[in-house]
N, C-alpha and C positions, 0 to 999 in steps of 0.2 A: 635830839641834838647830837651832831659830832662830837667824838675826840679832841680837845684840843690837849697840845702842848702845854697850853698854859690852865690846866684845868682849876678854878678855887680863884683866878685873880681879878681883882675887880677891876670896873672898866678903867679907872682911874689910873691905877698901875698896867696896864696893857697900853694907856697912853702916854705914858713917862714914859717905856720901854718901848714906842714906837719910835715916839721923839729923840731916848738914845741914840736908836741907828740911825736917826734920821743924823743926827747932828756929827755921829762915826763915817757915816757915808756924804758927808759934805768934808771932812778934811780929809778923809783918804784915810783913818784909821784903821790900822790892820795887826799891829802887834799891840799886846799887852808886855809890859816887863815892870817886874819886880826886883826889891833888893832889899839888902839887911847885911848890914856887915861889909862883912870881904862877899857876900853869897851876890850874883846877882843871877838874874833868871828871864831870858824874854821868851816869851812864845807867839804863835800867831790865834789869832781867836779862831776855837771850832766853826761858828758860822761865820760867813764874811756881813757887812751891813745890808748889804743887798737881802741875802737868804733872812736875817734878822728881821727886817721891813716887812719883809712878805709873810714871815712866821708870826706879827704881832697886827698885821691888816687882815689876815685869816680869820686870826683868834676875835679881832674885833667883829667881825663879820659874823662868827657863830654865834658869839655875845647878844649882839642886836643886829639882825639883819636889816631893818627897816633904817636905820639909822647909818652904818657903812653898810652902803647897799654898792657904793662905788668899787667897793672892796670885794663884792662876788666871783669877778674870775680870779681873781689874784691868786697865785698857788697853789692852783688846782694841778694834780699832779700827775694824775689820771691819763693814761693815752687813749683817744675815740680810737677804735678800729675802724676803718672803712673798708667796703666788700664792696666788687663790683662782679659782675656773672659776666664770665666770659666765655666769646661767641667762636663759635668755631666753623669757619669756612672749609669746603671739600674741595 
């Protein structure tokens, strides 16, 4: 079995966490901000919802392949090299 990011989490919580982004990436969520006091604080999230989606359809995928099987090319990140022989004319 791969690596996952999300190594120990069960499928249930990898599906609340898909459904996050999903629900991030339907209103265009992109900062998080905080605050307490006079302090406030926004930042923008390390992954955007996009990358999150793909990071928790992966994980699903390694989980149970037979089950997200839809999820197999999903964030493969991999580049194919392709080689072609090339001809040389005189």
């Amino acid at each position: 079995m791969a690596l996952t990011d999300f190594y120990g989490w069960t499928e249930a919580e990898l599906l609340a966490g898909l459904k996050s982004a999903q629900n991030d990436l339907s209103r265009g969520k992109i900062l998080v901000s905080t605050g307490a006091g006079d302090i406030n604080s926004a930042s923008q999230l390390t992954n955007n919802a996009k990358e999150r989606l793909r990071m928790f359809q992966r994980a699903l995928y390694e989980l149970d392949p037979t089950t997200y099987a839809a999820f197999d090319l999903v964030g493969h990140s991999q580049t194919t090299a392709v080689f072609r022989q090339a001809t040389v004319t005189d």
